[in-house]
C-alpha positions, 0 to 999 in steps of 0.5 A: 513524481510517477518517474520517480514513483516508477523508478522506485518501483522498479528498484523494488522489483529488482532487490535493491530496496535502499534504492526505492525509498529514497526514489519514493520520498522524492516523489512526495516531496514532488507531489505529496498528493500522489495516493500511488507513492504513498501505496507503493512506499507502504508495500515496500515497507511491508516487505520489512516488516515495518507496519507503522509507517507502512500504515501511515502512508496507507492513511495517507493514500486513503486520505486522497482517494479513499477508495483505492482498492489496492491501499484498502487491501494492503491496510487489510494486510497490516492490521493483519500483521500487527494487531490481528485486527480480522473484523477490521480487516474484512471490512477492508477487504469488501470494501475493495472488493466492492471497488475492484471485484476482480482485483487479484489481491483482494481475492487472494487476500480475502480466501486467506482469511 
């Protein structure tokens, strides 16, 4: 499941997007557990637009390991995005901020709102 995970990161990196699902879906279906699919598949769903699933895989990252910095700053980003949702995207900011106090994106992140 990382291979694959990797691998759909990498096809991400590279501009091919229709190539990095599917690698992510694999993963799931290697190991649904794995908090870091679930986080990569909703980044690449962010960079679409696509927020409902990108949240639903973000709660299911969070259901595993509910203090992953990097899922906590992305969700921030989707209530962002989709229903301006500030109060509730503070609070998920310090909370990975609290995890993570360096983590680049959750400064960035937090210095935007």
């Amino acid at each position: 499941a990382a291979f694959l995970t990797a691998g759909g990161m990498a096809a991400q990196a590279l501009g091919a997007p229709r190539d990095a699902n599917p690698c992510f879906n694999e993963a799931l279906a290697l190991d649904a557990q794995r908090a870091e699919t679930h986080v990569a598949q909703a980044a690449l769903m962010l960079t679409t637009e696509d927020y409902g699933p990108a949240g639903e895989a973000l709660a299911a990252a969070l259901r595993r390991n509910p203090r992953h910095a990097e899922a906590l700053v992305l969700r921030a980003q989707v209530r962002l995005a989709s229903n301006h949702d500030l109060t509730r995207a503070r609070d998920d900011l310090a909370a990975a901020l609290g995890v993570n106090p360096r983590l680049a994106s959750a400064v960035a992140q937090q210095a935007a709102v």
